[in-house]
OpenMM code with the backbone's topology and positions (N, CA, C; nanometers):
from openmm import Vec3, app, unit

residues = "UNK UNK UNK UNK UNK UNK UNK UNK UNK UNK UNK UNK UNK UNK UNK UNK UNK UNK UNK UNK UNK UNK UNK UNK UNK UNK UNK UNK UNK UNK UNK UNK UNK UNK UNK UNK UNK UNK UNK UNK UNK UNK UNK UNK UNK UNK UNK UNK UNK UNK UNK UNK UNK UNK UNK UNK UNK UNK UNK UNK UNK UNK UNK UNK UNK UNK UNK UNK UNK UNK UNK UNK UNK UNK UNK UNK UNK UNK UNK UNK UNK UNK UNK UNK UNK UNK UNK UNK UNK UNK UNK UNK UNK UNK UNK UNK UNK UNK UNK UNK UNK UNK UNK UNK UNK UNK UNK UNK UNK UNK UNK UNK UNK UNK UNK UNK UNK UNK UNK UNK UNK UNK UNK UNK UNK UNK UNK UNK UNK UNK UNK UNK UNK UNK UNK UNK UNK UNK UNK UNK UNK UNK UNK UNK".split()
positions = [
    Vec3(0.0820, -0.1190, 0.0000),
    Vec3(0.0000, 0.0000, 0.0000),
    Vec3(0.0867, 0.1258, 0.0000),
    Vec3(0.1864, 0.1044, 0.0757),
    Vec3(0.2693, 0.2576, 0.0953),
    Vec3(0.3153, 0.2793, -0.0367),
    Vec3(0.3382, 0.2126, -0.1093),
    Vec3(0.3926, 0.1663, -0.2559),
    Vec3(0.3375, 0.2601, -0.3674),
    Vec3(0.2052, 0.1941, -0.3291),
    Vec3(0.1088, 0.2772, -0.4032),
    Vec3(0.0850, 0.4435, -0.3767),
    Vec3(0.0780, 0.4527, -0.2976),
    Vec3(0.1053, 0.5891, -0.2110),
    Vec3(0.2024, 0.6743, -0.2678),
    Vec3(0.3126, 0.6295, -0.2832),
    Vec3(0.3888, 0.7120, -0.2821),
    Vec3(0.4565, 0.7345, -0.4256),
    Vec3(0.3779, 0.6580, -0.5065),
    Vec3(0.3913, 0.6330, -0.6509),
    Vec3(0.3049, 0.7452, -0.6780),
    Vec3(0.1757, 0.7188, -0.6311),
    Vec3(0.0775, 0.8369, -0.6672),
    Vec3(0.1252, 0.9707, -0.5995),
    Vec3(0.1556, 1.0186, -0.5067),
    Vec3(0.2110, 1.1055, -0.4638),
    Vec3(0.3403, 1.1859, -0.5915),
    Vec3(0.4167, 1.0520, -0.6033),
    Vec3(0.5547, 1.1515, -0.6965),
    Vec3(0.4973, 1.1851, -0.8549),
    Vec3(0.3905, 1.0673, -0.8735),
    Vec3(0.3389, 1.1402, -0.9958),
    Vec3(0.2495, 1.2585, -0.9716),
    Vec3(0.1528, 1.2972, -0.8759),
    Vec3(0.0836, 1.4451, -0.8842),
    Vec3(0.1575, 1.5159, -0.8478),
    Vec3(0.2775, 1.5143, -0.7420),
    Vec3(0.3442, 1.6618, -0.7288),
    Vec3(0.4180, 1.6834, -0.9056),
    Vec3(0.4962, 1.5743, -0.9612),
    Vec3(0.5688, 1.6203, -1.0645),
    Vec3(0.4241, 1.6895, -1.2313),
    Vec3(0.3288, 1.5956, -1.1945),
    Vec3(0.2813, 1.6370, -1.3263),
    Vec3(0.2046, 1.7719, -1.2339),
    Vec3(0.1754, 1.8230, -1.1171),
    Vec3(0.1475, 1.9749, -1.0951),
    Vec3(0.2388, 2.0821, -1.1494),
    Vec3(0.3570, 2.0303, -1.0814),
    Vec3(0.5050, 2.0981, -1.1331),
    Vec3(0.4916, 2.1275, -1.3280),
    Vec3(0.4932, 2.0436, -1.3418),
    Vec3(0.5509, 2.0577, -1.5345),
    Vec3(0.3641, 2.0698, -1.5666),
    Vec3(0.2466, 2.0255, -1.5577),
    Vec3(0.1364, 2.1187, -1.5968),
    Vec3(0.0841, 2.2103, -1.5352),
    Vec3(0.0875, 2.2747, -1.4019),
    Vec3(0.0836, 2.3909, -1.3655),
    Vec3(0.1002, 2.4746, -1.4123),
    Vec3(0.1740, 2.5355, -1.5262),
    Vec3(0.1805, 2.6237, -1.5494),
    Vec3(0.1026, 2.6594, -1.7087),
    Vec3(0.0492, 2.5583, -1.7205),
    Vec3(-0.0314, 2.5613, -1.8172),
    Vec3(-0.1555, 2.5773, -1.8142),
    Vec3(-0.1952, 2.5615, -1.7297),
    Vec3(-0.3337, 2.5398, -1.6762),
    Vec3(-0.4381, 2.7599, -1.6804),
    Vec3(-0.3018, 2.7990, -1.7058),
    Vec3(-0.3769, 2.9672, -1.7360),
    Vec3(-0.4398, 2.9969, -1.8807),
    Vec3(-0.4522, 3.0562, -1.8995),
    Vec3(-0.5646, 3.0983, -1.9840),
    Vec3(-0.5044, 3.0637, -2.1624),
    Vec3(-0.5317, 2.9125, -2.2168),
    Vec3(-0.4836, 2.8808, -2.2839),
    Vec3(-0.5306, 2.9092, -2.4609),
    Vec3(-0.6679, 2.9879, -2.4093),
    Vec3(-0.7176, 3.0038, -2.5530),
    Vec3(-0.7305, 3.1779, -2.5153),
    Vec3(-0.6907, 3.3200, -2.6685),
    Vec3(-0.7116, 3.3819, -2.6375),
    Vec3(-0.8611, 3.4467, -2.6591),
    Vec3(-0.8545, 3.5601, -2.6460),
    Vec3(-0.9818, 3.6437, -2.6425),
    Vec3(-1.0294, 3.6780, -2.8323),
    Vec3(-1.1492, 3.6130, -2.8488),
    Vec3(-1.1703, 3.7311, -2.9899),
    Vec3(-1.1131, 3.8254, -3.0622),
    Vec3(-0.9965, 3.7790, -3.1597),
    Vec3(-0.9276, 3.8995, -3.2094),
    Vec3(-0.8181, 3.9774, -3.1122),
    Vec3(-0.8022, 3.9148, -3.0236),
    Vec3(-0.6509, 3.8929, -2.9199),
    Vec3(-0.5374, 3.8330, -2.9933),
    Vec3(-0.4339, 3.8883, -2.9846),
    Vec3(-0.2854, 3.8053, -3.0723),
    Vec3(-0.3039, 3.6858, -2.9220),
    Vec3(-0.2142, 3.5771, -2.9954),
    Vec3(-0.2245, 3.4877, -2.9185),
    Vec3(-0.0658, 3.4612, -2.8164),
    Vec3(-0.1174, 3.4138, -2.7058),
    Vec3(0.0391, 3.4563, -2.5787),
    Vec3(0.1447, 3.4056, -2.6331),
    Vec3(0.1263, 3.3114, -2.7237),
    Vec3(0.2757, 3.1776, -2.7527),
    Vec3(0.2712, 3.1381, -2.9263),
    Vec3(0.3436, 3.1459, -2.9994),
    Vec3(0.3222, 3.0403, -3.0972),
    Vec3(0.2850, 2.9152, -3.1082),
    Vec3(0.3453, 2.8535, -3.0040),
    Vec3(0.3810, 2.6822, -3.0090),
    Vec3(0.2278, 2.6817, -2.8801),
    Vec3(0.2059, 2.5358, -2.9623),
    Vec3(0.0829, 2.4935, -2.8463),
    Vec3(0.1487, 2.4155, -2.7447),
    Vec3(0.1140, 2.3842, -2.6390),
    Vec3(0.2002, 2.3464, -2.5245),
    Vec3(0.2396, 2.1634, -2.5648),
    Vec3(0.3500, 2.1216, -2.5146),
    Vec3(0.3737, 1.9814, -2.5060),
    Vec3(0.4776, 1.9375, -2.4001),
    Vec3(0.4068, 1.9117, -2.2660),
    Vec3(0.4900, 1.9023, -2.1365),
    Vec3(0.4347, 1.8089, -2.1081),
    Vec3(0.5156, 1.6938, -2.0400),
    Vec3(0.4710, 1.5808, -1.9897),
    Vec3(0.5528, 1.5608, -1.8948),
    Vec3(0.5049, 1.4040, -1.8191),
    Vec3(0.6007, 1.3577, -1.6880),
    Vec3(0.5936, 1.2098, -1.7776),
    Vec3(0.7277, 1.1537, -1.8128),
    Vec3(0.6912, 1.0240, -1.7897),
    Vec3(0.7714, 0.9284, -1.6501),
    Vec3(0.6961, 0.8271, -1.6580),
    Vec3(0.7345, 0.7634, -1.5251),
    Vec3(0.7460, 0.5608, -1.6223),
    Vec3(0.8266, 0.5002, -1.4930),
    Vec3(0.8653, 0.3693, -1.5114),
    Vec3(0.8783, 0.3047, -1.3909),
    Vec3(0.8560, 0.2373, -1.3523),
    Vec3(0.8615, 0.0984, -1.2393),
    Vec3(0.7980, -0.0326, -1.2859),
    Vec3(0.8342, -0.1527, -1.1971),
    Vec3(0.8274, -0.2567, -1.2499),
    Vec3(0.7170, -0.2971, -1.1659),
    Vec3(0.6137, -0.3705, -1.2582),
    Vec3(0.4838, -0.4218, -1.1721),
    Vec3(0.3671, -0.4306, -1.3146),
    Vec3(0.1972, -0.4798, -1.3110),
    Vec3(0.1511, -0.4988, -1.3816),
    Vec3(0.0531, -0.3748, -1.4246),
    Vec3(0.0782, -0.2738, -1.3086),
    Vec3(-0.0050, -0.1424, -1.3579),
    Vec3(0.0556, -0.0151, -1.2971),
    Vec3(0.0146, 0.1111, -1.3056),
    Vec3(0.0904, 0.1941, -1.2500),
    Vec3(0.0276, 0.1909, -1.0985),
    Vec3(-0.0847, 0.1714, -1.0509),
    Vec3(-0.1182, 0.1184, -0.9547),
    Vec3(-0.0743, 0.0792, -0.8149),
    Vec3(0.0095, -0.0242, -0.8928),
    Vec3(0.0253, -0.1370, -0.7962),
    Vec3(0.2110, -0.1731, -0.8154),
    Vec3(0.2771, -0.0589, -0.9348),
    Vec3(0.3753, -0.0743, -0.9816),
    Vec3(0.4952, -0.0363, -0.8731),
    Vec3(0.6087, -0.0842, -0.8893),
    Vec3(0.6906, -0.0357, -0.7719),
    Vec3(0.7943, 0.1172, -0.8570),
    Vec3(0.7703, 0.2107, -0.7906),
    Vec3(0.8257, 0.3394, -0.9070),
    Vec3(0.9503, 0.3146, -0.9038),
    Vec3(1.0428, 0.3611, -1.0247),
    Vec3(1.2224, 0.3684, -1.0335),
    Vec3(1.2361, 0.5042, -1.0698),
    Vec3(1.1557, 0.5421, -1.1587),
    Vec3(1.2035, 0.7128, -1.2312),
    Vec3(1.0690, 0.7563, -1.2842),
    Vec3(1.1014, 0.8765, -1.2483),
    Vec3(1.0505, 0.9703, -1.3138),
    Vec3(1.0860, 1.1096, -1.3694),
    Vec3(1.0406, 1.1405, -1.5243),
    Vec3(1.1354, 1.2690, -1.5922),
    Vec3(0.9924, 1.3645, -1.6551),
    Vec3(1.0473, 1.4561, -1.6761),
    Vec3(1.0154, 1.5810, -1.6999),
    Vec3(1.0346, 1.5753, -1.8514),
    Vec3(0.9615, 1.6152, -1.9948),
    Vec3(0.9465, 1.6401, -2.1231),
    Vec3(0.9025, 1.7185, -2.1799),
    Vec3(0.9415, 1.8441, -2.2120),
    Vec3(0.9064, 1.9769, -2.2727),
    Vec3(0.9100, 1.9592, -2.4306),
    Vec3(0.8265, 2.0092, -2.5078),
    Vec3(0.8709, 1.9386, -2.6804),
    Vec3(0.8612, 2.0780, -2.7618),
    Vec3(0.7809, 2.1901, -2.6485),
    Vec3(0.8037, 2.3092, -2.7103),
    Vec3(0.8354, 2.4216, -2.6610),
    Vec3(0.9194, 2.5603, -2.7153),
    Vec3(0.9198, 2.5637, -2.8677),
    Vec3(1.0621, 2.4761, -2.8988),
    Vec3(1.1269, 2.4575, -2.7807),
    Vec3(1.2421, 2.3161, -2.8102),
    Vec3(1.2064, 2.2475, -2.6928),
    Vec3(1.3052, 2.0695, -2.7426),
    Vec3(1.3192, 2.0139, -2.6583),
    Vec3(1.3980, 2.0392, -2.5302),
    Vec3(1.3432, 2.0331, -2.4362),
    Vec3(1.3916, 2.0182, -2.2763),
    Vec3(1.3422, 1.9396, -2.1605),
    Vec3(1.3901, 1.9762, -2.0455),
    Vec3(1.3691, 1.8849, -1.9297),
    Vec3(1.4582, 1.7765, -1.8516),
    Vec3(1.3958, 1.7256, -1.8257),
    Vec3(1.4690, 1.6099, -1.7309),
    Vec3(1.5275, 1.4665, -1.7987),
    Vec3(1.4324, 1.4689, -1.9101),
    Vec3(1.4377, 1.3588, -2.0198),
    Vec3(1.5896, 1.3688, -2.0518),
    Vec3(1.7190, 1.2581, -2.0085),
    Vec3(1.7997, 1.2020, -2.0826),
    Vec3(1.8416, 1.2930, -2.2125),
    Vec3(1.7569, 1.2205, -2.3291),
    Vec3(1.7501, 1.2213, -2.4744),
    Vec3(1.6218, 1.2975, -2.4948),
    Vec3(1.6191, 1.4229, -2.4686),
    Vec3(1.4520, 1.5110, -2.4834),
    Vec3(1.4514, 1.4876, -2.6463),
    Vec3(1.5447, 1.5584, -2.7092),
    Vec3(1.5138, 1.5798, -2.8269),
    Vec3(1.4991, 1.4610, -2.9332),
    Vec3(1.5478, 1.3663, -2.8958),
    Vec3(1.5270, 1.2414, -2.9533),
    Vec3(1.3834, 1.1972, -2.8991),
    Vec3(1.3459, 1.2218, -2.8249),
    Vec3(1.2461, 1.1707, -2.7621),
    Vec3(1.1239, 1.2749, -2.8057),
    Vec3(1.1232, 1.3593, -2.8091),
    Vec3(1.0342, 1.4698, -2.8957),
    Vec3(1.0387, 1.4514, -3.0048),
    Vec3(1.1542, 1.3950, -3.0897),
    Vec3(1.1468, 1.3419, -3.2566),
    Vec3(1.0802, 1.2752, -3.2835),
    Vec3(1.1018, 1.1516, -3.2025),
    Vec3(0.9638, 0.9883, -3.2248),
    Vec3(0.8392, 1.0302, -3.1895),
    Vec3(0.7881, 1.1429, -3.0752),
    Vec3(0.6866, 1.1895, -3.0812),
    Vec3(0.6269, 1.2640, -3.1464),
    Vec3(0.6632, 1.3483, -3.2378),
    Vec3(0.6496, 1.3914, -3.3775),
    Vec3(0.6305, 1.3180, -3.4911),
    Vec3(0.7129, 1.2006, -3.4780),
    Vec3(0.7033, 1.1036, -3.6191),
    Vec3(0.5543, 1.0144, -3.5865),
    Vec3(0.5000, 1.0178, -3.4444),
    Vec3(0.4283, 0.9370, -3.4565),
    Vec3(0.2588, 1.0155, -3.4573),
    Vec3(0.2783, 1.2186, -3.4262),
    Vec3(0.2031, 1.2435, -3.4355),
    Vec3(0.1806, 1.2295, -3.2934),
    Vec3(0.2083, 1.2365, -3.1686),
    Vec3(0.1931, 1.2225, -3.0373),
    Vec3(0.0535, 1.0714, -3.0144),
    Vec3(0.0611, 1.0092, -3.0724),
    Vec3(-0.0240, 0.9124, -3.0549),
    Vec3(0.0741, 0.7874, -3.0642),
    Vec3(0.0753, 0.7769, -2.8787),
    Vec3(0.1581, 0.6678, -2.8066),
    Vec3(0.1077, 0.5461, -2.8878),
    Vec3(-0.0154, 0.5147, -2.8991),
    Vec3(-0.0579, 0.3523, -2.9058),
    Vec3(0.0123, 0.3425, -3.0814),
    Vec3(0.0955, 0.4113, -3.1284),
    Vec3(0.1110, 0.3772, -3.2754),
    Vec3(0.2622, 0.3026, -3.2746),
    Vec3(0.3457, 0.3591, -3.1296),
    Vec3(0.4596, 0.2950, -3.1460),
    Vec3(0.4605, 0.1351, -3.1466),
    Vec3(0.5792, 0.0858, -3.1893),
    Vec3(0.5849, -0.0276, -3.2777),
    Vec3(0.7228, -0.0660, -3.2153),
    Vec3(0.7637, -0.2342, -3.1636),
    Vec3(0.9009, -0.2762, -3.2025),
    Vec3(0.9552, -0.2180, -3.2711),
    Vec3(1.0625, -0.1822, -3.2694),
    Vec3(1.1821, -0.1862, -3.3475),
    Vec3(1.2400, -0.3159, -3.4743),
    Vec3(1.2557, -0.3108, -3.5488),
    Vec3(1.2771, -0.3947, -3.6403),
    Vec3(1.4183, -0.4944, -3.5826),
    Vec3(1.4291, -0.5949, -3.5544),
    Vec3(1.5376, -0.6901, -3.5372),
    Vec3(1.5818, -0.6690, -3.3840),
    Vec3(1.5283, -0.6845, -3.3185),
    Vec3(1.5692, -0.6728, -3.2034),
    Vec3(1.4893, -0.7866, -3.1102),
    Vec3(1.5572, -0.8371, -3.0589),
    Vec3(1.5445, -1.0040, -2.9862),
    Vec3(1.5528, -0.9635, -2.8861),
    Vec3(1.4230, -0.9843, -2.8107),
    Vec3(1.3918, -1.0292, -2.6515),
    Vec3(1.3928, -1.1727, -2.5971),
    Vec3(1.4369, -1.1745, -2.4394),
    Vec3(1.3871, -1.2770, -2.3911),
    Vec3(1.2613, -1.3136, -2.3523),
    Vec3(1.2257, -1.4734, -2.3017),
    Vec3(1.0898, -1.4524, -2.3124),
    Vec3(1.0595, -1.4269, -2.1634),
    Vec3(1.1442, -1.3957, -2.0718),
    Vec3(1.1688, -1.3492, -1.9315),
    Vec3(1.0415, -1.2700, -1.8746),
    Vec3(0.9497, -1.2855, -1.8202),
    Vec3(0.8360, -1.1879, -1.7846),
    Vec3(0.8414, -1.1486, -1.6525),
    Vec3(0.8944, -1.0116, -1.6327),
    Vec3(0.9371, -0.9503, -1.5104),
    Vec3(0.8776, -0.7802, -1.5842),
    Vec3(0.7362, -0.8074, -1.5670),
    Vec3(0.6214, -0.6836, -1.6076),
    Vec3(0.7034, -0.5493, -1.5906),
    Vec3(0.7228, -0.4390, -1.6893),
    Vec3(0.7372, -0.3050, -1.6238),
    Vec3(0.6120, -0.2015, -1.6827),
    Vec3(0.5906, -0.1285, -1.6261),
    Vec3(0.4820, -0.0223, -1.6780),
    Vec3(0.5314, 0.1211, -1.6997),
    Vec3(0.4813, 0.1769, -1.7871),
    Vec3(0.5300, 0.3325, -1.8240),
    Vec3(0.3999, 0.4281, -1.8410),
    Vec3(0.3999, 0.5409, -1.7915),
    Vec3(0.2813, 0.6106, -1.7680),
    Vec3(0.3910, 0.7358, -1.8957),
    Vec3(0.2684, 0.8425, -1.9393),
    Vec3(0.2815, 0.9310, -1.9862),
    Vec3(0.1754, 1.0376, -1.9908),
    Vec3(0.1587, 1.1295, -1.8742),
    Vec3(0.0977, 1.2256, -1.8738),
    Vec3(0.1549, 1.3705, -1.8550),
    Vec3(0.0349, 1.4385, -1.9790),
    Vec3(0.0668, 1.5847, -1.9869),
    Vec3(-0.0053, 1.6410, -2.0936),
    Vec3(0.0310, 1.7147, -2.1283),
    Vec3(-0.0224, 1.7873, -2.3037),
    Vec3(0.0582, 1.7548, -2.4199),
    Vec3(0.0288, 1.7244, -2.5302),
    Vec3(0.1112, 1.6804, -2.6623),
    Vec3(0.0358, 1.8263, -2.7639),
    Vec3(0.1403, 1.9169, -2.7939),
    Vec3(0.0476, 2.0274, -2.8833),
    Vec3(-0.0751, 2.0747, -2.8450),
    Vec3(-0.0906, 2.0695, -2.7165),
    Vec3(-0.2641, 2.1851, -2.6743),
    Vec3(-0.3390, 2.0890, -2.6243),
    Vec3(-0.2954, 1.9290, -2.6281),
    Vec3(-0.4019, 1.8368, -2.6430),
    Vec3(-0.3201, 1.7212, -2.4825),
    Vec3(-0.4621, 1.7219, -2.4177),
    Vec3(-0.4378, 1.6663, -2.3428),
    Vec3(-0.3620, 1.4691, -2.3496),
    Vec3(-0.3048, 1.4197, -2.3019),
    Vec3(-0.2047, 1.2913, -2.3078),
    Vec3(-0.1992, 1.2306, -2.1869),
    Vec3(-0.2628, 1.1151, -2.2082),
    Vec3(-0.2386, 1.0012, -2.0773),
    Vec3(-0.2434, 0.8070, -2.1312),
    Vec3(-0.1571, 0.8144, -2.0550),
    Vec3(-0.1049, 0.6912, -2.1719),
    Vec3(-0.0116, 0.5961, -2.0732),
    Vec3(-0.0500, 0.4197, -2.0492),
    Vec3(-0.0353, 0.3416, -1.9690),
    Vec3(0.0068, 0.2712, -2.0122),
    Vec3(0.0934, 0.1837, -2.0508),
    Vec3(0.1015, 0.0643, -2.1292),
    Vec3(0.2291, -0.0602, -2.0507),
    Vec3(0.2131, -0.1945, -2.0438),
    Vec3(0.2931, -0.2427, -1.9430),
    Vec3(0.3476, -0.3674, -2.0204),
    Vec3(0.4841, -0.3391, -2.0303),
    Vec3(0.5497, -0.4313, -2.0948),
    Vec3(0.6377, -0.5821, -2.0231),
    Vec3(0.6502, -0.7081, -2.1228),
    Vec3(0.6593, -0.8255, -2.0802),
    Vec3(0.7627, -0.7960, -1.9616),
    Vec3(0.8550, -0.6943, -2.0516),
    Vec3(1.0010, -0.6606, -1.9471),
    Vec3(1.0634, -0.5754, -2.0036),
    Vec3(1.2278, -0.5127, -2.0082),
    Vec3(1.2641, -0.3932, -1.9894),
    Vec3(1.2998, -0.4164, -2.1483),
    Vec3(1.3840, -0.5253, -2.2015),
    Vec3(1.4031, -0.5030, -2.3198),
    Vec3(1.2465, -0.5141, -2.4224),
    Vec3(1.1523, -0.5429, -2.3921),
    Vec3(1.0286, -0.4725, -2.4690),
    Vec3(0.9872, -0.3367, -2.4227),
    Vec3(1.0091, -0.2833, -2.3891),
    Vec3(1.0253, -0.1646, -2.2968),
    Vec3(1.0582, -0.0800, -2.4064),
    Vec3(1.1790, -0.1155, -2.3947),
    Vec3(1.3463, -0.0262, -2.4655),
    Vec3(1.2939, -0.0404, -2.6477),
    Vec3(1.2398, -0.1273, -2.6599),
    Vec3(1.2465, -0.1833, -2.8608),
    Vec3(1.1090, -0.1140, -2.8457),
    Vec3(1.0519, -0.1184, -2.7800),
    Vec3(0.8903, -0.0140, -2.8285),
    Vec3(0.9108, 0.1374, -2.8315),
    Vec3(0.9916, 0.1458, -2.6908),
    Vec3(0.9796, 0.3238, -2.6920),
    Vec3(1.0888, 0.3424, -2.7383),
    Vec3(1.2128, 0.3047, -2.7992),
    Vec3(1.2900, 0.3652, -2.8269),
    Vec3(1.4165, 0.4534, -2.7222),
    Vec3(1.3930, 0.6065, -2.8149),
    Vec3(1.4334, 0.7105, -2.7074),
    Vec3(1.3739, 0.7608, -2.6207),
    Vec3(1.2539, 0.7489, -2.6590),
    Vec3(1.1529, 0.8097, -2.5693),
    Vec3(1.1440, 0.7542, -2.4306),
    Vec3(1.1528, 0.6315, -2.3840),
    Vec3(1.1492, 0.5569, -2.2782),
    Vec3(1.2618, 0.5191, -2.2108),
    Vec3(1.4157, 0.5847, -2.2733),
    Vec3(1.5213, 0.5369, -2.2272),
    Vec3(1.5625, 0.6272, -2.1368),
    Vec3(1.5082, 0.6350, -1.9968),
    Vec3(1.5675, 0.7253, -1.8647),
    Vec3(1.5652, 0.6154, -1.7394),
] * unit.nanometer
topology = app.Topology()
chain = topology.addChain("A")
for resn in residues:
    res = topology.addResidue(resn, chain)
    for name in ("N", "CA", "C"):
        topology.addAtom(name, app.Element.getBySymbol(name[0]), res)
């Protein structure tokens, strides 16, 4: 239980932190210039090993800014803002990697991704056999 606790805990303080500040007045007024060019794309992603984020035991969690550049806490932001671009910010499209051999080892990890992708809200769960399906799905994006 504390597990859980404190999983949920590091994910709402961090995604307050990195969407907090978005949360102000994101559309303007009638014939108002608008505050920003770029529509917002800030996220938290998170990783621990377990069958949901739930019940998952946490290891990390990073910070992902995609505009008007990549930044944050993310490792590889800008690599990781690239594949999210190529895919159009729609997580469920990523794909294996071509030639890359897993074991058939099932030691569950889960990866959360919440925030905004371009103006548009993003929440996204997905829990893999183990770390090297992990790594061949997300790429850069998942490597922190």
């Amino acid at each position: 239980m504390r597990n859980t606790a404190r999983w949920a805990a590091a994910l709402g303080l961090t995604a307050a932190a990195v969407c907090g500040p978005l949360t102000g007045a994101a559309v303007a007024a009638p014939g108002a210039a608008p505050s920003s060019l770029y529509a917002p794309s800030a996220m938290v992603l998170t990783t621990g090993h377990g069958t949901d984020a739930a019940t998952a035991t946490p290891e990390r969690a990073v910070t992902l800014n995609c505009a008007p550049s990549a930044s944050g806490t993310h490792p590889a932001a800008a690599q990781a803002c690239a594949e999210l671009r190529g895919i159009g910010g729609e997580l469920d499209a990523l794909k294996p990697a071509d030639g890359v051999m897993c074991t058939k080892i099932y030691d569950p990890v889960v990866v959360t991704v919440q925030g905004v992708w371009q103006g548009k809200r993003l929440s996204y769960e997905r829990t893999f056999s183990n770390t090297c399906m992990r790594d061949a799905v997300g790429g850069g994006l998942f490597a922190f």
